[in-house]
HTML snippet that shows the backbone in 3Dmol.js (N, CA, C, O; Angstrom):
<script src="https://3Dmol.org/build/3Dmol-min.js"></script>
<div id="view" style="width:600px;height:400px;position:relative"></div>
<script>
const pdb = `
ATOM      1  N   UNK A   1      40.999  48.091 -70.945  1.00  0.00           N
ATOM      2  CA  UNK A   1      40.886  47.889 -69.518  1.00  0.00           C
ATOM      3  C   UNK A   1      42.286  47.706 -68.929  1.00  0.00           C
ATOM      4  O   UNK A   1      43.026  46.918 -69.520  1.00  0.00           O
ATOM      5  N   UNK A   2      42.725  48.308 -67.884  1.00  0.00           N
ATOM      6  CA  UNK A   2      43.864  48.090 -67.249  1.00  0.00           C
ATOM      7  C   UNK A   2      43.763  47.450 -65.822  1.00  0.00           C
ATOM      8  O   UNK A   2      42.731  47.383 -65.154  1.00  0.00           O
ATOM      9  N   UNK A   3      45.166  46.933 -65.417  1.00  0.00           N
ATOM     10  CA  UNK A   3      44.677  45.837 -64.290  1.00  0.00           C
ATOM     11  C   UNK A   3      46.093  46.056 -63.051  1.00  0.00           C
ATOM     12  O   UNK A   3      47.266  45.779 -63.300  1.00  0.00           O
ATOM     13  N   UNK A   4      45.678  46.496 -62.008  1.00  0.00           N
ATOM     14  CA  UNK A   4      47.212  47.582 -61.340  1.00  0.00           C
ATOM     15  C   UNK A   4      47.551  45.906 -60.342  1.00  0.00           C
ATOM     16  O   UNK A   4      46.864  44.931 -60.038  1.00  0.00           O
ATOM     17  N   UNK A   5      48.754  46.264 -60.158  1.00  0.00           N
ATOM     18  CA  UNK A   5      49.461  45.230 -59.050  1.00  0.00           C
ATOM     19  C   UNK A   5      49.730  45.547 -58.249  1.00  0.00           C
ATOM     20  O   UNK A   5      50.013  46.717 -58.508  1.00  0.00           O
ATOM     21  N   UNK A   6      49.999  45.318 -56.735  1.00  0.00           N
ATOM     22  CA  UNK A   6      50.803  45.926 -55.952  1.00  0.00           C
ATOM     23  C   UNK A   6      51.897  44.369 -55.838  1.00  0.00           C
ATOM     24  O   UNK A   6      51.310  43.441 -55.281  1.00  0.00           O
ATOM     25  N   UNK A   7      53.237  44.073 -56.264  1.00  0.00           N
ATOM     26  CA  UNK A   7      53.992  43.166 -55.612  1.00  0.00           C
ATOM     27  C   UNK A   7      54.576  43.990 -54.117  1.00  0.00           C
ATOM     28  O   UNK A   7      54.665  45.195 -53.884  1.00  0.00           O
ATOM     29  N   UNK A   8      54.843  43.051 -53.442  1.00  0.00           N
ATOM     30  CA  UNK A   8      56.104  43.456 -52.164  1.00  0.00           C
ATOM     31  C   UNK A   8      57.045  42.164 -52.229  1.00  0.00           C
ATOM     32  O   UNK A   8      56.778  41.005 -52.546  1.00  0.00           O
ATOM     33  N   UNK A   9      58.180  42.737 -51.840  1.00  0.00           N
ATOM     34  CA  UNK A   9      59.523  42.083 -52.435  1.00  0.00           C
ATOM     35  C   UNK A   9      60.191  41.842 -50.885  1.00  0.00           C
ATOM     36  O   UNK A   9      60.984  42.751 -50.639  1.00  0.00           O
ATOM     37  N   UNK A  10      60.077  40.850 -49.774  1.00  0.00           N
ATOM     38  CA  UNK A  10      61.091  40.490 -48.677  1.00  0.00           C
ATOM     39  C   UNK A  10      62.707  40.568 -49.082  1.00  0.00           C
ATOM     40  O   UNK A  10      62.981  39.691 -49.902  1.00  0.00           O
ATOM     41  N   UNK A  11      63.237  40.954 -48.910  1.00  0.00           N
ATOM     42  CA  UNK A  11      64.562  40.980 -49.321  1.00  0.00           C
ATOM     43  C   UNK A  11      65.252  40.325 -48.508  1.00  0.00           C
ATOM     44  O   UNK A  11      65.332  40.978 -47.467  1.00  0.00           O
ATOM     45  N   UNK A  12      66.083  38.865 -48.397  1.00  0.00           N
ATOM     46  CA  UNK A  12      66.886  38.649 -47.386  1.00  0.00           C
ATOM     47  C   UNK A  12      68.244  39.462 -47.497  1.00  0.00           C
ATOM     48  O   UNK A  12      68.818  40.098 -48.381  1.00  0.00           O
ATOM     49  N   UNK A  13      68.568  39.005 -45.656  1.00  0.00           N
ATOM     50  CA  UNK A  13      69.916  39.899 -45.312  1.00  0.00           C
ATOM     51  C   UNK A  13      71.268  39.398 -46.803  1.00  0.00           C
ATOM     52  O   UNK A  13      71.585  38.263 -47.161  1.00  0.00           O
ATOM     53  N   UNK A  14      71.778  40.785 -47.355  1.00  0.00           N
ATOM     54  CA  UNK A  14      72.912  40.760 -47.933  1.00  0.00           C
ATOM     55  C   UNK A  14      72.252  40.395 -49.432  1.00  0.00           C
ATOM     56  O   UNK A  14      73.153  40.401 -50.272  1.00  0.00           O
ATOM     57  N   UNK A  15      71.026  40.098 -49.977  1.00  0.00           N
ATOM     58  CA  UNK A  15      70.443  39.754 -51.017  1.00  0.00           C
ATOM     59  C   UNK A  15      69.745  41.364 -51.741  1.00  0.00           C
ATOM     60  O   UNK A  15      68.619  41.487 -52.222  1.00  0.00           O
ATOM     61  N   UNK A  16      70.641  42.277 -51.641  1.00  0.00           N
ATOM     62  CA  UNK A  16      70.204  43.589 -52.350  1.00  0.00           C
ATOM     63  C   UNK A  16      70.361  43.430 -53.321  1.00  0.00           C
ATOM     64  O   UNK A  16      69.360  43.386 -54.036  1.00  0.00           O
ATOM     65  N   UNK A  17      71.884  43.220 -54.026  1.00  0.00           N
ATOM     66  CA  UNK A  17      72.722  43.569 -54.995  1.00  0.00           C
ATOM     67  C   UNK A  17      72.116  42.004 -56.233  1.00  0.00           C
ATOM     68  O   UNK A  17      72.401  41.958 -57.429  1.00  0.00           O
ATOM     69  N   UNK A  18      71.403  41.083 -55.588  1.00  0.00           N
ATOM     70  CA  UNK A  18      70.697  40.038 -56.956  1.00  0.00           C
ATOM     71  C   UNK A  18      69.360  40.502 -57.035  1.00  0.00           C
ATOM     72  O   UNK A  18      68.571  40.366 -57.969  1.00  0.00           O
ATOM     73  N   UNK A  19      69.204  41.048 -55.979  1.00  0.00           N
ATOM     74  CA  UNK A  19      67.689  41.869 -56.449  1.00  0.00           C
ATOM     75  C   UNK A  19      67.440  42.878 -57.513  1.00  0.00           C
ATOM     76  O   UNK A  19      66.501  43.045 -58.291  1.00  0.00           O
ATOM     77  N   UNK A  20      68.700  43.576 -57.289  1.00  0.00           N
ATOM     78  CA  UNK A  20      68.912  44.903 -58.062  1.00  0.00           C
ATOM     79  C   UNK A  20      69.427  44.174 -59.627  1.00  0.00           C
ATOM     80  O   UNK A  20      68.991  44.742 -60.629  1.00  0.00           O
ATOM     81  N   UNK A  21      70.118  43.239 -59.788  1.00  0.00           N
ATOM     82  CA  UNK A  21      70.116  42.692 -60.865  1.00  0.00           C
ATOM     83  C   UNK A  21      68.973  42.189 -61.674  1.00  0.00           C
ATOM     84  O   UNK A  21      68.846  42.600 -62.827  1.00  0.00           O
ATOM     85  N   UNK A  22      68.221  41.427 -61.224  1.00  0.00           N
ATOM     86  CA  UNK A  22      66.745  40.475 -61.331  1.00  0.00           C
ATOM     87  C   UNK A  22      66.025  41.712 -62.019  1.00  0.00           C
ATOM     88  O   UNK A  22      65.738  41.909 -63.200  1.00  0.00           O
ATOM     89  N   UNK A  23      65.811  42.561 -60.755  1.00  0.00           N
ATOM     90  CA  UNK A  23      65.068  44.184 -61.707  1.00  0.00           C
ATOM     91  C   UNK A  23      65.753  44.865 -63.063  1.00  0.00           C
ATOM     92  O   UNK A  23      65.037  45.074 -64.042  1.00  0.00           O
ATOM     93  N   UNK A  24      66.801  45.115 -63.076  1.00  0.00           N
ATOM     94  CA  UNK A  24      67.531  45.332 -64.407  1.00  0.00           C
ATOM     95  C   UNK A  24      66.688  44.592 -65.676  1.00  0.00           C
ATOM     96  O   UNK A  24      65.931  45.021 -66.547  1.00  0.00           O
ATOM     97  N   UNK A  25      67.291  43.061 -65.271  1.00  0.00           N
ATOM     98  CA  UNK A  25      66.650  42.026 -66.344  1.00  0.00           C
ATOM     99  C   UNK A  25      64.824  42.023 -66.426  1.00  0.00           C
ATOM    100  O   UNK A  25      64.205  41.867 -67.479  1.00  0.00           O
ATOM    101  N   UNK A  26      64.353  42.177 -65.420  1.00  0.00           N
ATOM    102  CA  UNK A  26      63.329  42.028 -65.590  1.00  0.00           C
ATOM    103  C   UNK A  26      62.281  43.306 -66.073  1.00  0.00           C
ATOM    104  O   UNK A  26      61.547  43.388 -67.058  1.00  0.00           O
ATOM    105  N   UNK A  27      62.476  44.040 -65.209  1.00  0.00           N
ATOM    106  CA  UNK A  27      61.631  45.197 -65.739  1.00  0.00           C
ATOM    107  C   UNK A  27      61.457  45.874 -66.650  1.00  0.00           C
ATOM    108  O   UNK A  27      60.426  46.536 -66.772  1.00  0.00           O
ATOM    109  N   UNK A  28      62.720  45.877 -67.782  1.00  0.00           N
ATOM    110  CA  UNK A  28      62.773  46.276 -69.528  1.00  0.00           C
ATOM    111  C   UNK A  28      61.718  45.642 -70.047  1.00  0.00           C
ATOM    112  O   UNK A  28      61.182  46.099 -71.056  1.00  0.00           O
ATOM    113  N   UNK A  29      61.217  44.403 -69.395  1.00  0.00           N
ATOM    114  CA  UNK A  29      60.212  43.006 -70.388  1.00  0.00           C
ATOM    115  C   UNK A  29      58.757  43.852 -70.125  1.00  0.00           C
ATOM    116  O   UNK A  29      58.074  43.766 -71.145  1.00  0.00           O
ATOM    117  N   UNK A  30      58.010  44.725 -68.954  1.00  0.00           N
ATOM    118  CA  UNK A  30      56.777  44.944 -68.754  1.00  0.00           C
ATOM    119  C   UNK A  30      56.333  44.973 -70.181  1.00  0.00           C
ATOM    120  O   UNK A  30      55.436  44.210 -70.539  1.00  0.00           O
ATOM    121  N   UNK A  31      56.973  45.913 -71.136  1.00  0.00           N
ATOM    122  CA  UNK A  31      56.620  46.842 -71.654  1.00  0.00           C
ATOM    123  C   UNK A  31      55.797  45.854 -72.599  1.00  0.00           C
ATOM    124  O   UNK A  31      54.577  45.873 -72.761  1.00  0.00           O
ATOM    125  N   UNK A  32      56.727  44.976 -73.198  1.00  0.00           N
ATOM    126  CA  UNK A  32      56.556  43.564 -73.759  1.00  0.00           C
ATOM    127  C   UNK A  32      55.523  42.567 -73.816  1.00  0.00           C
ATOM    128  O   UNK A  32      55.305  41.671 -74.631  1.00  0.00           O
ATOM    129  N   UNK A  33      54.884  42.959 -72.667  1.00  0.00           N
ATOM    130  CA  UNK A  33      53.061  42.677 -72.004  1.00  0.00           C
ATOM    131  C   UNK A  33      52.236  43.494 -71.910  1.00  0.00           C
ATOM    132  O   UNK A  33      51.029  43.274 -71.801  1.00  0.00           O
ATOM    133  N   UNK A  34      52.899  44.803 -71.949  1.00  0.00           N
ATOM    134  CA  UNK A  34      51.689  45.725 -71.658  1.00  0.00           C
ATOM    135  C   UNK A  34      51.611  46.516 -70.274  1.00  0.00           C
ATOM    136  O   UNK A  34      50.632  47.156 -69.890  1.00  0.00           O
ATOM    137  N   UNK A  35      52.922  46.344 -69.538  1.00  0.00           N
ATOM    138  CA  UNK A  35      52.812  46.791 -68.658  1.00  0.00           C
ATOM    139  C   UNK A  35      53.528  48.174 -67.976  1.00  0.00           C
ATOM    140  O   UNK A  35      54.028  48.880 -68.851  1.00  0.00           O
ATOM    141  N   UNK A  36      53.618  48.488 -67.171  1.00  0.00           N
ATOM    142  CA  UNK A  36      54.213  49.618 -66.436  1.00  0.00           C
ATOM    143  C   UNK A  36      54.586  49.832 -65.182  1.00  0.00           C
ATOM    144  O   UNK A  36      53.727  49.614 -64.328  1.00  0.00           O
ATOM    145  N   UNK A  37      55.855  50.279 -64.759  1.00  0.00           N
ATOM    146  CA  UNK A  37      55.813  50.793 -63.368  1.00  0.00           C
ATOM    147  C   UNK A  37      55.709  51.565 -62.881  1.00  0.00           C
ATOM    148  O   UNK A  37      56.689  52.286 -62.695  1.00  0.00           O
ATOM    149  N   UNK A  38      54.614  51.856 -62.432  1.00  0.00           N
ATOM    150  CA  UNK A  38      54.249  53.344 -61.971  1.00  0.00           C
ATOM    151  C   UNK A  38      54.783  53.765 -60.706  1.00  0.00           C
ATOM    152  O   UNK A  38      55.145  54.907 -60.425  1.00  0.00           O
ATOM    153  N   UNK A  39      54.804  52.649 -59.891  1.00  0.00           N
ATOM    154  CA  UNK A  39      55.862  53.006 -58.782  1.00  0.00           C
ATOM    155  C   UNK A  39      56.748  52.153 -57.989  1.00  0.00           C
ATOM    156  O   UNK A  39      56.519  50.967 -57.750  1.00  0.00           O
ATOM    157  N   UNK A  40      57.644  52.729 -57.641  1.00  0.00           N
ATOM    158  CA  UNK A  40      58.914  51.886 -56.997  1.00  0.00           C
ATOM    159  C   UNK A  40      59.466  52.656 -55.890  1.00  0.00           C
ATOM    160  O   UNK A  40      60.082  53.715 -56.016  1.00  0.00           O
ATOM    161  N   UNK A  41      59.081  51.767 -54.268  1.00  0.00           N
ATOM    162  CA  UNK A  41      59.135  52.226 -53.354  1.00  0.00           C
ATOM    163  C   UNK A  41      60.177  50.925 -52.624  1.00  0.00           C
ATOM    164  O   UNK A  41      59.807  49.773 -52.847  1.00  0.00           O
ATOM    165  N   UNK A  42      61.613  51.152 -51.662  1.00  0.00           N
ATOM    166  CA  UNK A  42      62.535  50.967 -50.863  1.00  0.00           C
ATOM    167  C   UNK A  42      62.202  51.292 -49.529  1.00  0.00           C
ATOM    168  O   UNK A  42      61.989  52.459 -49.201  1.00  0.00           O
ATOM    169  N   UNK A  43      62.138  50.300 -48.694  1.00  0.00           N
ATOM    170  CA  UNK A  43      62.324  50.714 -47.173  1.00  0.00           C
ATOM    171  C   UNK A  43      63.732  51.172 -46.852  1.00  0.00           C
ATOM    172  O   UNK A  43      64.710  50.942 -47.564  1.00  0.00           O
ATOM    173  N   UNK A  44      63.738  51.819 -45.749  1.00  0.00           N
ATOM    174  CA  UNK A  44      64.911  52.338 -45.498  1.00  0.00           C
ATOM    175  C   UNK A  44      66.027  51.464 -44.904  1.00  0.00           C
ATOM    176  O   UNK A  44      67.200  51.780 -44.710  1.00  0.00           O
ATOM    177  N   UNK A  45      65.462  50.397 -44.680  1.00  0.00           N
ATOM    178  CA  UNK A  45      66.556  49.405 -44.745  1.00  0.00           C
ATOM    179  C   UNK A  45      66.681  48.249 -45.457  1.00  0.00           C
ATOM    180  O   UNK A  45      67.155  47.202 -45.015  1.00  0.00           O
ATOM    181  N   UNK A  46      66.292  48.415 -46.466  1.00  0.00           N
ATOM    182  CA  UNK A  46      66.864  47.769 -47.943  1.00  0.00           C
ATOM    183  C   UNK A  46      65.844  46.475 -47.638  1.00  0.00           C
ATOM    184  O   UNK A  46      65.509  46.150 -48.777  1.00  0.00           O
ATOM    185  N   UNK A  47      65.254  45.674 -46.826  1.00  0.00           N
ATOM    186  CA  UNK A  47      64.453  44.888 -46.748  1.00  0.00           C
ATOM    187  C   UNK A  47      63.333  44.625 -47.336  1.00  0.00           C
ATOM    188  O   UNK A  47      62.763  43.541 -47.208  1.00  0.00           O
ATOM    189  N   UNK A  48      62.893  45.594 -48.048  1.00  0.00           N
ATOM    190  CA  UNK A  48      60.932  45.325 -48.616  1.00  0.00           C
ATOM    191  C   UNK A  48      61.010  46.436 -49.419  1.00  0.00           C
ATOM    192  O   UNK A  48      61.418  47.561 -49.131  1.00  0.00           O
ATOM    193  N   UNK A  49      60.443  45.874 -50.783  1.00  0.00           N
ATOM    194  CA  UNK A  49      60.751  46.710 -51.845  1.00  0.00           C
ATOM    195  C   UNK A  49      59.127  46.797 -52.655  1.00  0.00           C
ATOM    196  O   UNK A  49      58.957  45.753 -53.286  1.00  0.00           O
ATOM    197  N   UNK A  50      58.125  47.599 -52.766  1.00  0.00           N
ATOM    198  CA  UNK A  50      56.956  47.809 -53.140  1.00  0.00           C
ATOM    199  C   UNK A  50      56.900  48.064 -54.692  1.00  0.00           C
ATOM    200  O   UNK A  50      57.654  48.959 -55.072  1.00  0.00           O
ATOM    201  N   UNK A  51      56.090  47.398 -55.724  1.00  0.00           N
ATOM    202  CA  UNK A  51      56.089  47.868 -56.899  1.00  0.00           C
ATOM    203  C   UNK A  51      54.393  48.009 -57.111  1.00  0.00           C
ATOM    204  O   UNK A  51      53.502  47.245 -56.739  1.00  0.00           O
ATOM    205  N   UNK A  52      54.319  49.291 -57.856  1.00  0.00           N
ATOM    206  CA  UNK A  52      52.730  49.027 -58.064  1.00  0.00           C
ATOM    207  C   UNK A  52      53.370  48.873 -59.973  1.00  0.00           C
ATOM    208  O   UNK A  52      54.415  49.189 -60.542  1.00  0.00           O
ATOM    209  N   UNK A  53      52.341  48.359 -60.319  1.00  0.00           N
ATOM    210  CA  UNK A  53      52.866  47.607 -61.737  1.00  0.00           C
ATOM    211  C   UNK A  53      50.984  47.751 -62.011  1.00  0.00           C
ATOM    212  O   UNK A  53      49.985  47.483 -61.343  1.00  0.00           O
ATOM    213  N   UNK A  54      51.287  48.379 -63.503  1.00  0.00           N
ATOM    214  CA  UNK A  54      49.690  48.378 -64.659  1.00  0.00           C
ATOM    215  C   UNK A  54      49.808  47.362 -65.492  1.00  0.00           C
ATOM    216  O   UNK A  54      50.840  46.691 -65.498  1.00  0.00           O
ATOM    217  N   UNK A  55      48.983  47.151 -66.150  1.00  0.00           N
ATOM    218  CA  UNK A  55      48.530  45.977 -67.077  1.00  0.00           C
ATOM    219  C   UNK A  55      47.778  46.601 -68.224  1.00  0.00           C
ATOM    220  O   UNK A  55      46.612  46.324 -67.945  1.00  0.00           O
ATOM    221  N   UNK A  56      47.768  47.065 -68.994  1.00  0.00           N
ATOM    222  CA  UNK A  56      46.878  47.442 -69.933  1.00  0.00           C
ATOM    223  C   UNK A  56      46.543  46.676 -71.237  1.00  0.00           C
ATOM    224  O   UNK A  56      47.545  46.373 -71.885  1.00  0.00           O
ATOM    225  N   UNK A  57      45.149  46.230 -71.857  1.00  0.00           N
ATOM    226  CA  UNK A  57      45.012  45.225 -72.428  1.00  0.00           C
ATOM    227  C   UNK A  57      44.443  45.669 -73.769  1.00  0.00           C
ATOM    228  O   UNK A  57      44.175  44.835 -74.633  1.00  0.00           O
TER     229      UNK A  57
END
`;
const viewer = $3Dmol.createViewer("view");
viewer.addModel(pdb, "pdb");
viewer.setStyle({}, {cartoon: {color: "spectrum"}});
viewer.zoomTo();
viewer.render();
</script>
């Protein structure tokens, strides 16, 4: 059985570049649970960042 996520990510002003780090570190680990990113969506002004993320068990 698999189990989908949608996170959304507020980004404050000038807080891109620890976001973009945080994801580095973090997103290598899904795999580690079972998971996946199936998608990774950016507003066009760097503010709100969409992940749909699977779970498979």
């Amino acid at each position: 059985m698999a189990v989908t996520y949608l996170m959304l990510a507020r980004l404050p002003e000038g807080g891109l570049g620890a976001f973009d780090a945080y994801e580095g570190a973090v997103l290598p680990l899904l795999a580690e649970y079972g998971g996946r990113l199936e998608r990774r969506l950016r507003a066009l002004d760097d503010q709100v960042e969409a992940h749909l993320i699977t779970f498979h068990q």
